[in-house]
LOLUMFI-342491 format. One record per residue (C-alpha): residue number from 1; x, y, z. Coordinates in steps of 0.001 Angstrom, whole numbers, always signed. Layout:
% residues N
REC  seq       c1       c2       c3
REC  NUM        X        Y        Z
...
END
This chain:
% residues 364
REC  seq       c1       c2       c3
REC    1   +13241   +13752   +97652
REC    2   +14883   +12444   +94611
REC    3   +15067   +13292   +90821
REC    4   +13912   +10090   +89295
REC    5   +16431   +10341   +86467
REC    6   +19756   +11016   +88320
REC    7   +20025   +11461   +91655
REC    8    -1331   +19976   +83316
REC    9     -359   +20251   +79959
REC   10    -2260   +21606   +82475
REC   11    -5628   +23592   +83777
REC   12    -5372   +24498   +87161
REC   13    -7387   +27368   +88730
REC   14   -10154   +27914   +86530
REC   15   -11290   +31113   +87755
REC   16    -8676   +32601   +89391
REC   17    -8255   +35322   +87080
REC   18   -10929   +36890   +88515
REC   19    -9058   +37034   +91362
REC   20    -5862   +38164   +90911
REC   21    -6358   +42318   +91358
REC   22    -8148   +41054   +94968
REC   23    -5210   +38789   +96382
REC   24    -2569   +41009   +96853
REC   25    -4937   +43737   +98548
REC   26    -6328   +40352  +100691
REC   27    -2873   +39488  +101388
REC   28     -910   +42769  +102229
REC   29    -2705   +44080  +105823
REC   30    -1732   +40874  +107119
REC   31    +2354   +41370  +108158
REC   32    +4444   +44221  +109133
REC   33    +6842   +45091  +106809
REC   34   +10684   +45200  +107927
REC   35   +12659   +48059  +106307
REC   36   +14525   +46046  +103642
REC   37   +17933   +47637  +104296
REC   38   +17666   +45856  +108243
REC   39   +16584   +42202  +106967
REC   40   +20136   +42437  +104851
REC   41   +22663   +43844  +107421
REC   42   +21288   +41435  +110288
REC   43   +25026   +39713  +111523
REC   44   +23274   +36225  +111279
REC   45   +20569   +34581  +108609
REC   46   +17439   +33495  +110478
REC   47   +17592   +29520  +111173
REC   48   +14086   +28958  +109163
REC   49   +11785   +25501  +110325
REC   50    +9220   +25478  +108350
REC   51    +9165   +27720  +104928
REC   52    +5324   +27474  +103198
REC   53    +5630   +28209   +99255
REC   54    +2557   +29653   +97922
REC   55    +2182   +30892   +94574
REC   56     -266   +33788   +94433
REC   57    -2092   +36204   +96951
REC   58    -5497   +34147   +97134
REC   59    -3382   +30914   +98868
REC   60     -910   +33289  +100872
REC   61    -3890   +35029  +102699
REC   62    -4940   +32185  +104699
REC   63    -1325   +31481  +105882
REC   64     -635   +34787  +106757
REC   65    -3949   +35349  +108767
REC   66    -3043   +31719  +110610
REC   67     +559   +32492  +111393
REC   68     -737   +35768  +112945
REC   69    +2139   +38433  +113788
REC   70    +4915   +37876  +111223
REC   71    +8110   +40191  +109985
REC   72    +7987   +41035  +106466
REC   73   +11398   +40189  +105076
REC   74   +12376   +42016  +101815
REC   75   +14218   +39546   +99633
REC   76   +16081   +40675   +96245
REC   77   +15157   +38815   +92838
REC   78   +11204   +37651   +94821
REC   79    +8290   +38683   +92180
REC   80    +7729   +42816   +92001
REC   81    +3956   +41632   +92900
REC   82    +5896   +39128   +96035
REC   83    +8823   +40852   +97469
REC   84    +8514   +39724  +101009
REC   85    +8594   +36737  +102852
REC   86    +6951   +36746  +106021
REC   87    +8409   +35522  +109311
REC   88    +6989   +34543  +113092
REC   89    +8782   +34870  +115715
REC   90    +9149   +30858  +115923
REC   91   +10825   +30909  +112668
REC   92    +8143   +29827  +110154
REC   93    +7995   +31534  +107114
REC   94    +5682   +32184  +104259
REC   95    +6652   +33240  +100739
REC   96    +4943   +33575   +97394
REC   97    +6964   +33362   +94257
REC   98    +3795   +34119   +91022
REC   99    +2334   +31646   +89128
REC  100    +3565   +29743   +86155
REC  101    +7192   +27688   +86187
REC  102    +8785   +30896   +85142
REC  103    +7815   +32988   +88128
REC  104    +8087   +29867   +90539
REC  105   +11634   +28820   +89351
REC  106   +13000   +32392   +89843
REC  107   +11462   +33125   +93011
REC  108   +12982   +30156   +94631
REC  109   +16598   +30756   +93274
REC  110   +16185   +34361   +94832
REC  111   +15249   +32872   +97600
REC  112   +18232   +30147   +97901
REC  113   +20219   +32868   +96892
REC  114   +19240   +35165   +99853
REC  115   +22112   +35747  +102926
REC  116   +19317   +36702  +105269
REC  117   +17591   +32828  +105844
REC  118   +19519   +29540  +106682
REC  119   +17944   +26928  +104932
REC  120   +19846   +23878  +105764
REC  121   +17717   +22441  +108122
REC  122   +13822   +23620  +106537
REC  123   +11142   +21794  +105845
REC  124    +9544   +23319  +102888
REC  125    +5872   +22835  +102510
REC  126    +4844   +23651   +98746
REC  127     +887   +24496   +99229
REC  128    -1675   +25679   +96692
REC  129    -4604   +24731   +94641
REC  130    -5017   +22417   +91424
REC  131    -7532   +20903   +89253
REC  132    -8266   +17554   +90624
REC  133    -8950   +14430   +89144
REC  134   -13100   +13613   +90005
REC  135   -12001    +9551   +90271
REC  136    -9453   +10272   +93143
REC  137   -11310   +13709   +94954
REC  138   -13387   +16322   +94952
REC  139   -13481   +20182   +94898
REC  140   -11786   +21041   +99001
REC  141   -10234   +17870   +98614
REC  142    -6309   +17965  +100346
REC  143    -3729   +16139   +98818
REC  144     -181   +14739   +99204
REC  145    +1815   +14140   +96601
REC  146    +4809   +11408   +96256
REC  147    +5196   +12264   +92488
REC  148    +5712   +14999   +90461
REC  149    +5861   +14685   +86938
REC  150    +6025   +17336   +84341
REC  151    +3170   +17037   +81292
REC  152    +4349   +19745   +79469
REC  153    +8109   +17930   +78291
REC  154    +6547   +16306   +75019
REC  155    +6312   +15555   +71645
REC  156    +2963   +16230   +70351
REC  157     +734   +15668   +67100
REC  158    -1958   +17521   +66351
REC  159    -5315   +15123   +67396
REC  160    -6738   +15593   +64149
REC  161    -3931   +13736   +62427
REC  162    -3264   +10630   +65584
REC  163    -1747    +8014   +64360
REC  164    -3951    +4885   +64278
REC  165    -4175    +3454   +67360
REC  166    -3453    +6355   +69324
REC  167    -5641    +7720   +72180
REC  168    -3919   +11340   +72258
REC  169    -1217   +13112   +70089
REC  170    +1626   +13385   +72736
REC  171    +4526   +10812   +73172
REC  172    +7794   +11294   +74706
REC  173   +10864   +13270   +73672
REC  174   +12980   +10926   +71441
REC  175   +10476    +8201   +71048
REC  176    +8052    +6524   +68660
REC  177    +5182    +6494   +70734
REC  178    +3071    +6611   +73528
REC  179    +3815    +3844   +75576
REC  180    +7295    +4285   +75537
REC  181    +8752    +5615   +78574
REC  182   +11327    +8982   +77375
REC  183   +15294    +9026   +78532
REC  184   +14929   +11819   +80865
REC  185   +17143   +14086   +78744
REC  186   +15860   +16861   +80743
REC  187   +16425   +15584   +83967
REC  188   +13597   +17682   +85469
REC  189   +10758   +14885   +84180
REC  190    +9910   +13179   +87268
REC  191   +10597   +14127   +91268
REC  192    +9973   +11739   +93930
REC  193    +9347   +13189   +97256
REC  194   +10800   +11632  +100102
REC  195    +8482    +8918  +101766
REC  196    +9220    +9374  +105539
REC  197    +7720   +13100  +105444
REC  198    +5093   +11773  +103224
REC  199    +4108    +9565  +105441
REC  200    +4272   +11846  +108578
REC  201    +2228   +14228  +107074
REC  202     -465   +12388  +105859
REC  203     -563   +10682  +109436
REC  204     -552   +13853  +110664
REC  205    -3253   +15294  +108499
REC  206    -5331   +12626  +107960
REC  207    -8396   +13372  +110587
REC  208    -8435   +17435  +109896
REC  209   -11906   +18930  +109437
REC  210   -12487   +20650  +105880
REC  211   -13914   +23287  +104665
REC  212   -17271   +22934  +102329
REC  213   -19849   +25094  +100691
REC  214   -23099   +25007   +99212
REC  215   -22506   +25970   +95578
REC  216   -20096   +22931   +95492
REC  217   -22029   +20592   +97423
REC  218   -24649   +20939   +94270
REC  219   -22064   +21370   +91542
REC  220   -20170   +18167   +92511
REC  221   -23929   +15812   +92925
REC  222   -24153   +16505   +89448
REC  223   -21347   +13488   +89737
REC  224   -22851    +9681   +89438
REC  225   -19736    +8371   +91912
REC  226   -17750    +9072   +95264
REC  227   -15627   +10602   +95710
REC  228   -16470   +13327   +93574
REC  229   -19828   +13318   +95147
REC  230   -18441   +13417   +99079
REC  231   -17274   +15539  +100992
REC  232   -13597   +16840  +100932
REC  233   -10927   +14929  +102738
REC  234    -6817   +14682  +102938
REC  235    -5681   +11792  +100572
REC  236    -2676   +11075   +99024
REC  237    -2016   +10719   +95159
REC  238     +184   +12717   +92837
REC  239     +773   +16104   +91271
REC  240    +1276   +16939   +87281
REC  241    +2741   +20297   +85844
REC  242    +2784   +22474   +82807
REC  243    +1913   +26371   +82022
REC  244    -1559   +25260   +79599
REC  245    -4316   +25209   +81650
REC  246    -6580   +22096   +80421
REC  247   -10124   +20289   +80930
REC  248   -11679   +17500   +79804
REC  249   -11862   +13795   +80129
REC  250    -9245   +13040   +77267
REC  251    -6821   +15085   +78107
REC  252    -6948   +14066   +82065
REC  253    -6912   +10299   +80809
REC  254    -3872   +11401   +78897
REC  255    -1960   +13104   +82855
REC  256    -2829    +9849   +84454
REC  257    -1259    +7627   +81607
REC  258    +1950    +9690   +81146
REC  259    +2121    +9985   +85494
REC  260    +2156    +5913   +85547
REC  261    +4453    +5858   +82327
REC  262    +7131    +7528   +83904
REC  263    +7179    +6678   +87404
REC  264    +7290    +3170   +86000
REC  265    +3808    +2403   +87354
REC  266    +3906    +3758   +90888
REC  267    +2477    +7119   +90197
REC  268    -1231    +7791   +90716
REC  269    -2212   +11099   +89186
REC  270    -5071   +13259   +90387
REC  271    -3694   +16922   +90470
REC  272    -2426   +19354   +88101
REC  273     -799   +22723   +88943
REC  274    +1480   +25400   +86783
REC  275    +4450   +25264   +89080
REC  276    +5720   +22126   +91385
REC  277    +7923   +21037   +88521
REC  278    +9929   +24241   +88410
REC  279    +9824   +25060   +91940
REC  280   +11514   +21421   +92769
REC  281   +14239   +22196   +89972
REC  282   +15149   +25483   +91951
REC  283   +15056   +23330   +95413
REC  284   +17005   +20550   +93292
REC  285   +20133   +23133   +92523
REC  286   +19631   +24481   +96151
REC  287   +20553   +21134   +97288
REC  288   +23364   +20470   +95051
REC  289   +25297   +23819   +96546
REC  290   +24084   +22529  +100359
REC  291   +21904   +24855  +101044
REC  292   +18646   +23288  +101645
REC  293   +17932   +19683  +102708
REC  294   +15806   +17641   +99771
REC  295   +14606   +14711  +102157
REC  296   +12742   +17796  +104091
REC  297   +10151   +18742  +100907
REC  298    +6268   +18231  +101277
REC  299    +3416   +18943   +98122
REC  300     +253   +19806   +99160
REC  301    -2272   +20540   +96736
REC  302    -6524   +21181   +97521
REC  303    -9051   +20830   +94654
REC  304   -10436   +24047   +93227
REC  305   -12079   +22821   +90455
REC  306   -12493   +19424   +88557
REC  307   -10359   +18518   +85887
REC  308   -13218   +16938   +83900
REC  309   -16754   +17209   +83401
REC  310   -19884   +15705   +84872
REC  311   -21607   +13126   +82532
REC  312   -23293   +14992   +79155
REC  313   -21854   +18026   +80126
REC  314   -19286   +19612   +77882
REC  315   -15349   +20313   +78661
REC  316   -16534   +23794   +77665
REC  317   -19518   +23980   +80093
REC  318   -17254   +22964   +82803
REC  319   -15052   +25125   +82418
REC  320   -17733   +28088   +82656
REC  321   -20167   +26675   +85408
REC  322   -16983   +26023   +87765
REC  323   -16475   +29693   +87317
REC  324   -19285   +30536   +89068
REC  325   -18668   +28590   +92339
REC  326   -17460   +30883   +94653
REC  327   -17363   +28616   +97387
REC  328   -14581   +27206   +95332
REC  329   -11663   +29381   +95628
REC  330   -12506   +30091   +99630
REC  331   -12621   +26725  +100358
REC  332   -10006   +25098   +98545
REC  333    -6939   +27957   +99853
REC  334    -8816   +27562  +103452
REC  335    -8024   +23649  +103587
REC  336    -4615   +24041  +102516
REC  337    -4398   +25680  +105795
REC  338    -6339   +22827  +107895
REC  339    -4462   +19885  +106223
REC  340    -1081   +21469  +106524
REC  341    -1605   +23443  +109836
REC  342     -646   +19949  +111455
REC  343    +2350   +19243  +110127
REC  344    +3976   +22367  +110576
REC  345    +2865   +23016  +114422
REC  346    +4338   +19622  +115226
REC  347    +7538   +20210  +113402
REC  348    +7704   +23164  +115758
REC  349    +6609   +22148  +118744
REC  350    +8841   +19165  +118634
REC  351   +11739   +20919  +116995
REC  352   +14417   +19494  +119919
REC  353   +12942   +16087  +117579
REC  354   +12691   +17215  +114098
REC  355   +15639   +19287  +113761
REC  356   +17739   +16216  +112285
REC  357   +14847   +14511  +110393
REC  358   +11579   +13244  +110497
REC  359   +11513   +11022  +113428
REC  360   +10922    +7441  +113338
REC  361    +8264    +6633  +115407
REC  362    +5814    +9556  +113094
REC  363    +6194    +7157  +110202
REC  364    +3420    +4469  +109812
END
């Protein structure tokens, strides 16, 4: 992976609120817990494969139910809601750091920070839901990301006062406009993840069976054009971050203009998420001190809602009716399962081959 610079103002999860008092009850039952005081006097850190970030109980649950028997790994500094991350036996872990960049940043640097887990050699599979763009996927939808660009670093003016000219209020830090491209004073704009594991996991993914439902089969044929209208299915596009959780058409015009401004053109929005952003800044540092591998980071992100409404229907009535879809939230964790399921059981199957890299003949 690389830091474009140096090396949503955001809406995801529409209706997850509802959810939240649910996914820690949904997620507990699933591991045995290890006394905390043996995870931190073990002589040796566990040699971790595969470690799957998720960021709240409602995208753990699946994991934990498909990894089956894990250890339950107290870690100090993890979220008071989070504290564990959960082990198998074949060394692939599963850990949840809260939602937002605040909770995601600090989870991971308690994590990197941890004695009890080598990370040199882990692939790290960032997995979770997002708002997805209706002109690139559709709710259950599985995507790979080979951008990540942060929407929330900004200058913006009020849309009530634009400019003439202007199609939104927000323009980069230190310029004098919208269509010029900002310095990267912040360093943490833009990631690029790195293309050979891309590519291998999209390969890998790119014929697994996904989940549907009925409530969003007839929520999304309210859409004139495919592929908002299909049928979910792994594609590959790119991932935008910030704490505001957004909808409508103007603002999602606005993520895929500012994803193409700074990735000079190359990046093709169609997600948006609270956290990738800050979680690769935490894996960034990691990196810098040798203790985790950037070439070996993967962004997988399943629609749970659309970012934008149906024609003549409101940003407002969007919003509400996608609510309502339970089918939604079930469907969209359950995929992030079935798209990355196959890029984690080959990594360990064929860890003798994956140990130093991703191997050659796995990249189209």
């Amino acid at each position: 992976m690389q830091n474009d610079p140096e090396a949503r103002t955001p809406r995801p999860y529409l209706h997850l609120r509802l959810w939240l008092l649910v996914a820690t009850v949904l997620a507990a039952p699933l591991a045995t817990r290890a006394e905390s005081n043996d995870a931190s006097t073990s002589s040796a850190p566990l040699p971790v494969k595969v470690m799957i970030i998720n960021m709240f109980g409602l995208e753990a649950a699946p994991w934990l139910h498909a990894l089956g028997d894990t250890r339950a790994i107290a870690v100090q500094g993890l979220s008071a809601d989070y504290p564990d991350v959960h082990c198998t036996s074949e060394a692939v872990c599963q850990m949840t750091t809260g939602m937002g960049h605040a909770n995601a940043a600090a989870s991971i640097m308690a994590l990197l920070d941890s004695p009890q887990f080598d990370l040199r050699r882990t692939y790290f599979l960032i997995a979770g839901i997002a708002g997805i763009d209706p002109h690139h996927g559709t709710i259950g939808s599985a995507a790979w990301a080979r951008y990540v660009v942060d929407l929330g670093i900004a200058h913006e003016i009020d849309a009530r006062e634009l400019p003439p000219g202007w199609q939104d209020g927000y323009f980069g830090v230190d310029t004098d406009g919208p269509t010029q491209k900002p310095g990267f004073a912040y360093r943490t704009e833009v990631f690029r993840l790195d293309e050979s594991l891309l590519k291998a996991a999209l390969s890998l993914s790119r014929t697994a069976v996904l989940e549907d439902s009925d409530d969003v089969r007839a929520y999304r044929s309210h859409y004139p054009e495919s592929p908002a209208n299909a049928p979910p299915q792994v594609i590959e596009c790119d991932t935008a971050t910030a704490d505001t959780w957004w909808t409508g058409a103007r603002l999602g015009e606005h993520a895929s203009r500012w994803t193409r401004l700074l990735t000079d053109g190359f990046g093709d929005y169609c997600t948006t998420q609270q956290e990738d952003s800050a979680t690769l800044v935490a894996l960034t540092r990691g990196a810098r001190s040798g203790r985790i591998d950037l070439a070996r980071i993967a962004v997988l992100r399943t629609g749970s809602d659309f970012d934008r409404p149906y024609p003549h229907q409101s940003a407002f009535g969007a919003l509400h009716a996608q609510r309502a879809l339970n089918g939604a939230i079930r469907i969209s964790t359950d995929n992030l399962v079935f798209a990355g399921r196959p890029l984690i059981d080959t990594i360990v199957q064929h860890w003798d081959q994956w140990q130093s890299g991703v191997p050659a003949l796995l990249v189209p």
